[in-house]
Each structure stands twice: as C-alpha cells, then as structure tokens.
N, C-alpha and C positions, 0 to 999 in steps of 0.2 A: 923741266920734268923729263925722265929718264923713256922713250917710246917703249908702250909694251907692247903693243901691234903691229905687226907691219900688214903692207899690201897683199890682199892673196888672204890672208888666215880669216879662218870662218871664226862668229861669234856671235852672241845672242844676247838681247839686255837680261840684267840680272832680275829684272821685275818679269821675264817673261816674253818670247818673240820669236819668229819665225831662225832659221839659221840665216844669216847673213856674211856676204863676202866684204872687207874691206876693201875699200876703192881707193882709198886717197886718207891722206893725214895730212891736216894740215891747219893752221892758225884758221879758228872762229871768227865768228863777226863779234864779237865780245872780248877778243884775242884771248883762250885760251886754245891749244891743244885741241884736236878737233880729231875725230873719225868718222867719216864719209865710208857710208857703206851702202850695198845694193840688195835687194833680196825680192824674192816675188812673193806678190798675195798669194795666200793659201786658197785656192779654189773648191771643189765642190769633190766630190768623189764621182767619178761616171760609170754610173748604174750601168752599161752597157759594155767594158770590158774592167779589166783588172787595171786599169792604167787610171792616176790620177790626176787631174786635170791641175794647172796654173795660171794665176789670173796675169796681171800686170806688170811689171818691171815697177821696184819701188825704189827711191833715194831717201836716207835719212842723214841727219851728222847729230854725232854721240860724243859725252866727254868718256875720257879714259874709264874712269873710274862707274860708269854706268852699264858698260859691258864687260862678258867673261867670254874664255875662249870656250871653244867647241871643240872638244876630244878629235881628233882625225882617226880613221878607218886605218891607215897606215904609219907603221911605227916608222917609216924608211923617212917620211915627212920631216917628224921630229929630229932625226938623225940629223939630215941634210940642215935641219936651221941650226941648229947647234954647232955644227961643222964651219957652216959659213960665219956665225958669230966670233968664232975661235976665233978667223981667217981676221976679222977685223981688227 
C-alpha cells in the first residue's frame, strides 16, 4: 500500500475527531499499515480568561483509509512536501 501520510501531517478521522499529529506509521498488530498519531482531549473552556484550556496527551493508531488530512494554515507547507517528494 502506497503511504499517504507521513510524520508531522495533522489529520482527523473521517467519522469525526480532534486534529491529530501523526507520530509514527507503521505495521499493526493485525499487520496492516498502521497510523500512530497523538492529540490532546478537548478540555473545558476557562470562564476566567480567553484562553482554552487542554486536557491529556492522547495515543491512538488508525488504518489509512479511516483518516483525512487537515488543511494546513500555510501554503509554504504544501510547497516544501511536494518539493521533497520530487527530490525522491
């Protein structure tokens, strides 16, 4: 199976989920294809300044086909992966 993710790219399940960073890709205990990714619980809003609060550091692992990426803020991102893909 061709990696659509690598390390670093944010992405969220397609059912629904917080943004998540991939951590790791790598063979399942089922051996397929695996994404290891980190993300924190959503926490509470704090009634006391504009700032929102974060709960835990979370780990999950995903098949490919269960998450989608995450738009990036910067277009210079997409650039540079594209660049380095060439390079390969």
């Amino acid at each position: 199976m061709k990696l659509i993710f690598e390390v670093g790219d944010v992405v969220r399940l397609k059912s629904g989920s917080p943004a998540m960073t991939v951590d790791y890709i790598g063979i399942g205990p089922w051996g397929e294809d695996t994404v290891y990714a980190v993300w924190f619980e959503e926490g509470s809003d704090n009634h006391c300044s504009s700032e929102k609060s974060y709960g835990a550091l979370q780990r999950g692992e995903f098949t490919h086909d269960s998450l989608d990426p995450v738009k990036t803020l910067s277009p210079i991102v997409e650039i540079l992966k594209l660049a380095n893909a060439e390079e390969r």
